[in-house]
C-alpha positions in Angstrom: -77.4 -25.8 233.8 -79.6 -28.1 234.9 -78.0 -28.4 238.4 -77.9 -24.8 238.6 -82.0 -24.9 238.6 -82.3 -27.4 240.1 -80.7 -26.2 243.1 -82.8 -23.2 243.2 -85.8 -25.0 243.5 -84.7 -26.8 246.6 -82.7 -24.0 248.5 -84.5 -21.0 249.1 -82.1 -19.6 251.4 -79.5 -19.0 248.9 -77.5 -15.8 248.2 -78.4 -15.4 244.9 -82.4 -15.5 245.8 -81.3 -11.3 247.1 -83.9 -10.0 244.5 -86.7 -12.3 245.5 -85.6 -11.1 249.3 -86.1 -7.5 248.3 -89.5 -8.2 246.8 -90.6 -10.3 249.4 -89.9 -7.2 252.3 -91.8 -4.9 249.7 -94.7 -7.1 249.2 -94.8 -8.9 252.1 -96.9 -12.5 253.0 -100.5 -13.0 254.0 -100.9 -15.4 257.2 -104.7 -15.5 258.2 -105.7 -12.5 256.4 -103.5 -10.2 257.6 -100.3 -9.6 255.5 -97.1 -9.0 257.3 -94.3 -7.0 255.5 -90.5 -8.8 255.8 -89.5 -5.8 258.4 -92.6 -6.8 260.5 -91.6 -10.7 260.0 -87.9 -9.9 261.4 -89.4 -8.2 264.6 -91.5 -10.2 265.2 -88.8 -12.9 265.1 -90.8 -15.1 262.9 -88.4 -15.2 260.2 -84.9 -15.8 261.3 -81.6 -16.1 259.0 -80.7 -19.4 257.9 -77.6 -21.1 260.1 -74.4 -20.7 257.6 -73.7 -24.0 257.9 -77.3 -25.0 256.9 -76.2 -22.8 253.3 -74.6 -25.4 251.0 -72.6 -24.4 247.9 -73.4 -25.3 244.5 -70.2 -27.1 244.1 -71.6 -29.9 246.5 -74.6 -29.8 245.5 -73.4 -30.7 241.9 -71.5 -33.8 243.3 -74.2 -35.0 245.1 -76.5 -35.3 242.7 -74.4 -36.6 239.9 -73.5 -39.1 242.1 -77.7 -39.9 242.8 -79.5 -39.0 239.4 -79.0 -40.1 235.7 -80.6 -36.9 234.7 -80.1 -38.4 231.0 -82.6 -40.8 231.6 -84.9 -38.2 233.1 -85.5 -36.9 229.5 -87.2 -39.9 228.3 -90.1 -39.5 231.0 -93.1 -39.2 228.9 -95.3 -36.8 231.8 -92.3 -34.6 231.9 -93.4 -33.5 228.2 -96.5 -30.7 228.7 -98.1 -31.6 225.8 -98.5 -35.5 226.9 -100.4 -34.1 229.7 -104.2 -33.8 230.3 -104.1 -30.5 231.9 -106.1 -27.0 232.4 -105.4 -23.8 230.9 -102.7 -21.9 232.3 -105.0 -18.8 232.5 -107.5 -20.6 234.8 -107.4 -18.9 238.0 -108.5 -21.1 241.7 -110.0 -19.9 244.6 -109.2 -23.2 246.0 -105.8 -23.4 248.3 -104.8 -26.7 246.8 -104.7 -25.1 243.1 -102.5 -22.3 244.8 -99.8 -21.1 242.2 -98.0 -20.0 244.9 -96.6 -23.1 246.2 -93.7 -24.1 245.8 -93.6 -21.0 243.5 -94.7 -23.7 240.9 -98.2 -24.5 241.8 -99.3 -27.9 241.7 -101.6 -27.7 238.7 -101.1 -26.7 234.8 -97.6 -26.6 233.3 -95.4 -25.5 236.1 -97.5 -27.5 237.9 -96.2 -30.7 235.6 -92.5 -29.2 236.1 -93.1 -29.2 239.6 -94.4 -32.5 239.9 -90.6 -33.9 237.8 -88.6 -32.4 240.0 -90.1 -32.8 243.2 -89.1 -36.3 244.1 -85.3 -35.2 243.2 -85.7 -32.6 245.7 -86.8 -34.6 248.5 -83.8 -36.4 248.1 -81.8 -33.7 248.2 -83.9 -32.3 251.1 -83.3 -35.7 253.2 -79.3 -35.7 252.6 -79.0 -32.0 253.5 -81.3 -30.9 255.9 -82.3 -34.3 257.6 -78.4 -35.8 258.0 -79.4 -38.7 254.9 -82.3 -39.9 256.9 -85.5 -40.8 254.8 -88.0 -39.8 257.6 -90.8 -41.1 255.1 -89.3 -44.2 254.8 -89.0 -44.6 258.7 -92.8 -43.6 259.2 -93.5 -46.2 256.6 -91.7 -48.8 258.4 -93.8 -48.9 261.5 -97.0 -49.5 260.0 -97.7 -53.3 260.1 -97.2 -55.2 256.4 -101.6 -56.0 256.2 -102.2 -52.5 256.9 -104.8 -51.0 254.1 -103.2 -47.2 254.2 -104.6 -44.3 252.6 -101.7 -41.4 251.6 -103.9 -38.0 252.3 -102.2 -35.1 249.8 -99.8 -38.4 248.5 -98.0 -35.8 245.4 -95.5 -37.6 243.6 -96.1 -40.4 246.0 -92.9 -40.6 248.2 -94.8 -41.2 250.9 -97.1 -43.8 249.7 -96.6 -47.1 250.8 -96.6 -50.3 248.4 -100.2 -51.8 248.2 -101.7 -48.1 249.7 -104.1 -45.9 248.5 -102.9 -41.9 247.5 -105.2 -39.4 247.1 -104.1 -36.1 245.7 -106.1 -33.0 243.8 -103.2 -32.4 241.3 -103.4 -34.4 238.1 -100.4 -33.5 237.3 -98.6 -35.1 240.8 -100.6 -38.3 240.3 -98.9 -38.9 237.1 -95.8 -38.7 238.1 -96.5 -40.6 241.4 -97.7 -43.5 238.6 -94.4 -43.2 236.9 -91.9 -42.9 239.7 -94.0 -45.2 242.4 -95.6 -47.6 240.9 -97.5 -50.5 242.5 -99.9 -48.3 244.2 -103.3 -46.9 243.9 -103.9 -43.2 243.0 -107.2 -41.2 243.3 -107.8 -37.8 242.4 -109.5 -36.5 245.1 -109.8 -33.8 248.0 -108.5 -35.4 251.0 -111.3 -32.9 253.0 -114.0 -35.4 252.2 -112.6 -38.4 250.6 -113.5 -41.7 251.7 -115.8 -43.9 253.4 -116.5 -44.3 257.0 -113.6 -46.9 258.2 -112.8 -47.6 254.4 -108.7 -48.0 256.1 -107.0 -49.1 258.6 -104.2 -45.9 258.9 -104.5 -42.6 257.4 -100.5 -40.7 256.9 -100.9 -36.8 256.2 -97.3 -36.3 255.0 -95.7 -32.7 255.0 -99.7 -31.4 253.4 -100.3 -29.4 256.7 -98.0 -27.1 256.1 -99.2 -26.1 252.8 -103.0 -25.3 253.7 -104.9 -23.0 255.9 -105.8 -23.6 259.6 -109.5 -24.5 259.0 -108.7 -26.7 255.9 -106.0 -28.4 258.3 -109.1 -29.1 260.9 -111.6 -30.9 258.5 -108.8 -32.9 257.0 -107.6 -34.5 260.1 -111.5 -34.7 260.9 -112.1 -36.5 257.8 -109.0 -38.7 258.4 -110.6 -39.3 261.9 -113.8 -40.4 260.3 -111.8 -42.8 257.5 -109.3 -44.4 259.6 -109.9 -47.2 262.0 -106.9 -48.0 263.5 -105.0 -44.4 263.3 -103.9 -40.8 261.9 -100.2 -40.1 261.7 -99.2 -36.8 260.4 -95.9 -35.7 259.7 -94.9 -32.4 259.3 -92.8 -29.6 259.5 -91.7 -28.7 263.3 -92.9 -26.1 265.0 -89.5 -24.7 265.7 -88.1 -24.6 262.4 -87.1 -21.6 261.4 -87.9 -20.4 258.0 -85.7 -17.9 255.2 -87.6 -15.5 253.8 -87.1 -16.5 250.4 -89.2 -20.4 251.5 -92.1 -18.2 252.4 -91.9 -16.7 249.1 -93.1 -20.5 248.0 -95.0 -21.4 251.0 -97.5 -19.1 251.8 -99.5 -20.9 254.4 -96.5 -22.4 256.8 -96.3 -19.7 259.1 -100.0 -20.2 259.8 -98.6 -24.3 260.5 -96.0 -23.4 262.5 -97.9 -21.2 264.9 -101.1 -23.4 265.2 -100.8 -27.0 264.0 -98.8 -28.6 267.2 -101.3 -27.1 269.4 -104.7 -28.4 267.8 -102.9 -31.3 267.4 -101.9 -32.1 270.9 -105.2 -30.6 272.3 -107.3 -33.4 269.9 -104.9 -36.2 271.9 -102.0 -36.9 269.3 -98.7 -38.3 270.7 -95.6 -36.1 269.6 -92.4 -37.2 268.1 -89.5 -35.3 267.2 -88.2 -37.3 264.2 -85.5 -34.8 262.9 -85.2 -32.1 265.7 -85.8 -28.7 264.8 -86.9 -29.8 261.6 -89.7 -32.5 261.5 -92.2 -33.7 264.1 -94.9 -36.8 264.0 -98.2 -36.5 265.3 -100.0 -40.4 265.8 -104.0 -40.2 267.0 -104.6 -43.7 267.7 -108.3 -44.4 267.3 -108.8 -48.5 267.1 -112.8 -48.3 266.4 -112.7 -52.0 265.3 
């Protein structure tokens, strides 16, 4: 049963996601204030149907990930219990984007926030065997950074992106403790990666796949902010700009549409250096600053 759910949390271009489908063309997304119904989506050729070979079966995806995970073991995780968390009321509503319930469908914060934050490193690696042909793009980002290099992980999670001996900074409670249990061996802040920091407190600032998952004037004054940290340079790594997303992702990520339409572009126009790292899929974007 487990597999089952987990399976749905990672694929959201599955057949059996038809109901969600149906709700999302009733009730539509909202992309810069103005919603957009699924009919209006599919003319507009925003929203395109996922490739069948990109549609794995739950079959494989079984065998894949009893040949990963000891799910057994997973049980004994003490943040994956709700009650050994420090966390807000359920009922408590945000304004803020980074306490949106939305994403993921989870949320970041509260309980399903804390259920979120225990499966989310499983899914990555489910994510980088499926979609990115077994290639940990993190991992290969990572790997180009020299060894002294003081790093600080803006929007870090679970920390699978943080490097050993780096600094991640994340708003969700919830993600930091299970970035302490399943990374450990690094430093993690609470803290809104808008503001964070002092002036050339680093030497490289990685934004990894946050962009996507944050309005277009919150993605400005955190790669301003990174600007304003960093002293050697800014790598973000996101989503690319001609993936193609199922309606049933948008369902859980209400703010990529805005990403894929604007992010490149400010981007490119503030002097970052593109890479396509997985084509179609993921893209790097390096700002190279060297103050000192």
């Amino acid at each position: 049963m487990i597999f089952v759910f987990f399976a749905l949390f990672c694929f959201n271009n599955v057949d059996s996601f038809l109901p969600v489908e149906r709700q999302f063309l009733q009730q539509g997304i909202i992309c810069q204030g103005r919603r957009y119904t699924g009919q209006e989506l599919r003319k507009k050729n925003l929203v395109l149907e996922a490739k069948s070979k990109e549609k794995k079966k739950f079959d494989q995806l079984d065998e894949f990930l009893e040949s990963s995970f000891d799910f057994s073991e997973l049980q004994g995780v003490k943040f994956l219990s709700l009650e050994n968390l420090n966390i807000g009321s359920s009922a408590e509503t945000y304004e803020e984007y980074w306490f949106d319930p939305r994403i993921h469908t989870f949320g970041n914060t509260g309980p399903l926030g804390a259920l979120h934050a225990s499966l989310a490193p499983f899914a990555t690696k489910v994510i980088d065997q499926f979609a990115y042909g077994g290639r940990n793009v993190r991992k290969e980002v990572i790997e180009t950074f020299p060894d002294d290099a003081l790093i600080f992980d803006f929007g870090c999670g679970t920390g699978t992106s943080t490097p050993k001996g780096s600094v991640g900074i994340d708003t969700s409670p919830e993600m930091l403790a299970a970035a302490e249990v399943y990374y450990p061996g690094r430093r993690y802040i609470l803290g809104n990666i808008e503001s964070f920091g002092e002036d050339n407190s680093c030497d490289i600032v990685l934004i990894s796949f946050v962009f996507h998952e944050m309005p277009f004037a919150a993605r400005k004054k955190v790669f301003e902010n990174a600007c304003r940290v960093a002293k050697k340079k800014v790598v973000v790594v996101d989503i690319s700009k001609d993936y193609c997303p199922s309606e049933t992702m948008l369902m859980g990520e209400p703010y990529v549409l805005c990403h894929l339409e604007n992010t490149e572009e400010y981007l490119t126009q503030q002097g970052c250096i593109v890479e396509s790292l997985v084509e179609g899929h993921v893209n790097a974007f390096t700002y190279n600053l060297n103050k000192i």
